[in-house]
TORBA-49678 format. One record per atom (N, C-alpha, C): y, x, z; residue number from 1; atom name; chain. Coordinates in steps of 0.1 Angstrom, whole numbers. Each point is the difference from the previous one (the first is absolute). Layout:
+-------+-------+-------+-----+------+-------+
| north |  east |    up |  nr | atom | kette |
+-------+-------+-------+-----+------+-------+
|     Y |     X |     Z | NUM |   CA |     A |
...
+-------+-------+-------+-----+------+-------+
This chain:
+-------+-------+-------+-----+------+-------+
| north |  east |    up |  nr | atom | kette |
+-------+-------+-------+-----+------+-------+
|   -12 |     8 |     0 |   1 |    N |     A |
|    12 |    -8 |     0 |   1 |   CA |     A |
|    13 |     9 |     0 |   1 |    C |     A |
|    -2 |     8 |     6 |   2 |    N |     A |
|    12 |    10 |     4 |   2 |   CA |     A |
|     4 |     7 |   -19 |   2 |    C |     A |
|   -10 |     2 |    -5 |   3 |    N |     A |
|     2 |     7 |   -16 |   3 |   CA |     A |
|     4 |   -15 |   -10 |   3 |    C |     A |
|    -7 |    -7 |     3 |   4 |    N |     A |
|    11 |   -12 |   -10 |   4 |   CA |     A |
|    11 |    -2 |     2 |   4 |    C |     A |
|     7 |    -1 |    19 |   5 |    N |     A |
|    11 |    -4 |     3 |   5 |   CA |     A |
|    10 |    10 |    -2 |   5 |    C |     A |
|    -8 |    14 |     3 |   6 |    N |     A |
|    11 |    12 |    -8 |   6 |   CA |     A |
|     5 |     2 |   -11 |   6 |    C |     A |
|   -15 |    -5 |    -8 |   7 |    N |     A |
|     6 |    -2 |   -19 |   7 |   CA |     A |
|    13 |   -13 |     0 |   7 |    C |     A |
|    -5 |    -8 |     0 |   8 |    N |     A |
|    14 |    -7 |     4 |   8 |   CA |     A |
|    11 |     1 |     4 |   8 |    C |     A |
|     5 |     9 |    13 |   9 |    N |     A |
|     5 |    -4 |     8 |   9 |   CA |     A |
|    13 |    11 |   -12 |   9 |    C |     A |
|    -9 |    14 |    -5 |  10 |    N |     A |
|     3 |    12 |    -2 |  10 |   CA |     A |
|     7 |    -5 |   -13 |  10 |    C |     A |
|   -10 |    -8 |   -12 |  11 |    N |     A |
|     5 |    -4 |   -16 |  11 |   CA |     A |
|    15 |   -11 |     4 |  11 |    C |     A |
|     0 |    -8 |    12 |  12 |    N |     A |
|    14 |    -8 |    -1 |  12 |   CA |     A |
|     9 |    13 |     3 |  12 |    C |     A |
|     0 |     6 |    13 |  13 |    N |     A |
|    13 |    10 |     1 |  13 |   CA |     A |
|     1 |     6 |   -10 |  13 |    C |     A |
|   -10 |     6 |    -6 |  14 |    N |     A |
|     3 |     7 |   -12 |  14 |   CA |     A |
|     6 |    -9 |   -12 |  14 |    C |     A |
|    -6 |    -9 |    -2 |  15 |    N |     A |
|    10 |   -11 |   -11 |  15 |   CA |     A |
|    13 |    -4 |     5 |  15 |    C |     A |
|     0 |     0 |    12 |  16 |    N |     A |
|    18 |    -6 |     5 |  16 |   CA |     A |
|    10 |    17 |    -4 |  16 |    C |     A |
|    -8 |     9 |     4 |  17 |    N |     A |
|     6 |    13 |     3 |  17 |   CA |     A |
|     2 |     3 |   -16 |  17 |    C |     A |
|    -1 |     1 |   -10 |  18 |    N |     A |
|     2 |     2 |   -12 |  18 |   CA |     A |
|     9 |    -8 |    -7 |  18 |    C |     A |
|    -5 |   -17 |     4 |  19 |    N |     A |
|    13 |    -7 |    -3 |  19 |   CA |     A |
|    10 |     6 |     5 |  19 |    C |     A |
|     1 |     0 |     9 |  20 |    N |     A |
|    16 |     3 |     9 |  20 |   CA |     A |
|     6 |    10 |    -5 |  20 |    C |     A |
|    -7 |    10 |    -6 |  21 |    N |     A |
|     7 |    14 |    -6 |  21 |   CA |     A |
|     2 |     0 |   -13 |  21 |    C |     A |
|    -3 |   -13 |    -6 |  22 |    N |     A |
|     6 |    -6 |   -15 |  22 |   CA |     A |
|   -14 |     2 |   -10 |  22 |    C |     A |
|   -11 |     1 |     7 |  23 |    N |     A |
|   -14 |     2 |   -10 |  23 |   CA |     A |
|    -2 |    -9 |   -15 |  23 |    C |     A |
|    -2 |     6 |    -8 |  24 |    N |     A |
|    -6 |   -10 |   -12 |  24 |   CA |     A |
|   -15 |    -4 |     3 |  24 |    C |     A |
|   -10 |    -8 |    -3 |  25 |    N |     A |
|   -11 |    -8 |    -2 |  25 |   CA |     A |
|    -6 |    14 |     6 |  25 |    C |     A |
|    -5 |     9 |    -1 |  26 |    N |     A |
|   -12 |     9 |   -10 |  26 |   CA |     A |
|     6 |     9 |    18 |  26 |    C |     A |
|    14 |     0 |     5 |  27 |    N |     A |
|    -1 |     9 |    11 |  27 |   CA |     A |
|     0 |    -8 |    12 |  27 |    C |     A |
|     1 |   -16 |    -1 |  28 |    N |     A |
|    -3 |    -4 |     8 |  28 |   CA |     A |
|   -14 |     3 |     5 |  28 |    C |     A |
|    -6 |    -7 |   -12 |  29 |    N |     A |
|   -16 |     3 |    -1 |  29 |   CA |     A |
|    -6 |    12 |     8 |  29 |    C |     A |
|     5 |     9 |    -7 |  30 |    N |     A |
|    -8 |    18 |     5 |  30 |   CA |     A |
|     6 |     1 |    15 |  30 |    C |     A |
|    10 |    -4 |     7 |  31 |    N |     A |
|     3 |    -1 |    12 |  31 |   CA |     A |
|   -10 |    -6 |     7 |  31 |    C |     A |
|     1 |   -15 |    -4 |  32 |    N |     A |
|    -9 |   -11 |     8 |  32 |   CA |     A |
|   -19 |     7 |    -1 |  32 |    C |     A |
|    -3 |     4 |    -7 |  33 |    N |     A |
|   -12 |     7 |    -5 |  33 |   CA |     A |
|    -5 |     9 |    10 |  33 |    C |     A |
|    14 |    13 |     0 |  34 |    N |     A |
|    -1 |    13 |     6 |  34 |   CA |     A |
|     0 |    -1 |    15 |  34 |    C |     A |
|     6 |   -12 |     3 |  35 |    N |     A |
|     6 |     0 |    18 |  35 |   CA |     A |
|   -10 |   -13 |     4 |  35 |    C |     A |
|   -11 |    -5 |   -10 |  36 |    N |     A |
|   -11 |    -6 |     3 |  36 |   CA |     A |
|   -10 |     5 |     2 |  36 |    C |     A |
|    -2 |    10 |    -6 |  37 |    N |     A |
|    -8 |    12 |     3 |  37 |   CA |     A |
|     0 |    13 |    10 |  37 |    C |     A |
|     9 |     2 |     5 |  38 |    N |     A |
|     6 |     7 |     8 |  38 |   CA |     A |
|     1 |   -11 |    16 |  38 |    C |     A |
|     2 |   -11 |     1 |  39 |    N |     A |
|    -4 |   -11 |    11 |  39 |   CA |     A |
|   -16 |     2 |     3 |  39 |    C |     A |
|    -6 |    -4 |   -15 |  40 |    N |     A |
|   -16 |    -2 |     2 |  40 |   CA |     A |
|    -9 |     8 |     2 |  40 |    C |     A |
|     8 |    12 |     1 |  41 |    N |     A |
|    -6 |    16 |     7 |  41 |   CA |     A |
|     1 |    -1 |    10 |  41 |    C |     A |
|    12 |    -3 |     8 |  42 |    N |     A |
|     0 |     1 |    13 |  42 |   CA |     A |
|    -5 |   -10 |     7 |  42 |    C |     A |
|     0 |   -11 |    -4 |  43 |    N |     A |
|    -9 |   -11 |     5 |  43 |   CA |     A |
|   -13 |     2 |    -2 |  43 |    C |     A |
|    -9 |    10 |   -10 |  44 |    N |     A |
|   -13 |     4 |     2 |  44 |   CA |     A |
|     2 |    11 |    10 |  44 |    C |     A |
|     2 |    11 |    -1 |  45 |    N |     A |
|     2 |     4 |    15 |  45 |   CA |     A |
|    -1 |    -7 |    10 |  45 |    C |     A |
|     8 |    -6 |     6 |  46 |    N |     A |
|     5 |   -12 |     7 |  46 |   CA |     A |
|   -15 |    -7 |     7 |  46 |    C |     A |
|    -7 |    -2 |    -9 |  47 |    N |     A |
|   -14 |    -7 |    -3 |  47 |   CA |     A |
|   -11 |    10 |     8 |  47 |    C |     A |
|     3 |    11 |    -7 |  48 |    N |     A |
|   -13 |     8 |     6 |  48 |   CA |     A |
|     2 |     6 |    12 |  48 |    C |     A |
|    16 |    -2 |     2 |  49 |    N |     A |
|    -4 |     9 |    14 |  49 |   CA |     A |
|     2 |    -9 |    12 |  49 |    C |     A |
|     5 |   -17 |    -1 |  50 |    N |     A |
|    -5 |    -7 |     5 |  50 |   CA |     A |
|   -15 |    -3 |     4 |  50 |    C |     A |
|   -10 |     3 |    -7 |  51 |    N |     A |
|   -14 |    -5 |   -10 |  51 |   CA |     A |
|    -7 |    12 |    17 |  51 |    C |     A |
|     9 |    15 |    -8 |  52 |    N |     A |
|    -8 |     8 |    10 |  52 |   CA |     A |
|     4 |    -4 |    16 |  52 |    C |     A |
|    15 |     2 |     4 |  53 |    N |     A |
|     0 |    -2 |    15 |  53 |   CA |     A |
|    -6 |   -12 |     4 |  53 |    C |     A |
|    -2 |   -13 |    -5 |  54 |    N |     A |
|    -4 |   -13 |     4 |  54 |   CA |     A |
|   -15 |    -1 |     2 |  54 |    C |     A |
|    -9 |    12 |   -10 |  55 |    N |     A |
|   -15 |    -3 |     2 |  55 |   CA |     A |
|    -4 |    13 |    15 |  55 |    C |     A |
|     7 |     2 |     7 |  56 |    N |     A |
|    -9 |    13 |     2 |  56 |   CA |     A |
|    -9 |    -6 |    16 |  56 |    C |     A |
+-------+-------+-------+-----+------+-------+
């Protein structure tokens, strides 16, 4: 849950964050893309090292 909600959370800031700096289509895009990807890393992290402290 934590890696969907980061892709999400990461592709809107990133789409708001490109708008706001005057983006055309294509940099909104590669923003919302890049900063969805960069969220849904840290939310898999997030995942596993929850996964480990919680089972021991």
């Amino acid at each position: 849950m934590f890696v969907i909600g980061g892709f999400l959370l990461g592709a809107i800031g990133g789409g708001l964050r490109a708008r706001a700096r005057g983006g055309k289509l294509a940099d909104i895009l590669q923003y919302a893309v890049v900063h969805g990807l960069i969220f849904a890393l840290m939310g898999l992290f997030l995942t596993i090292y929850l996964d480990r402290m919680l089972s021991v």
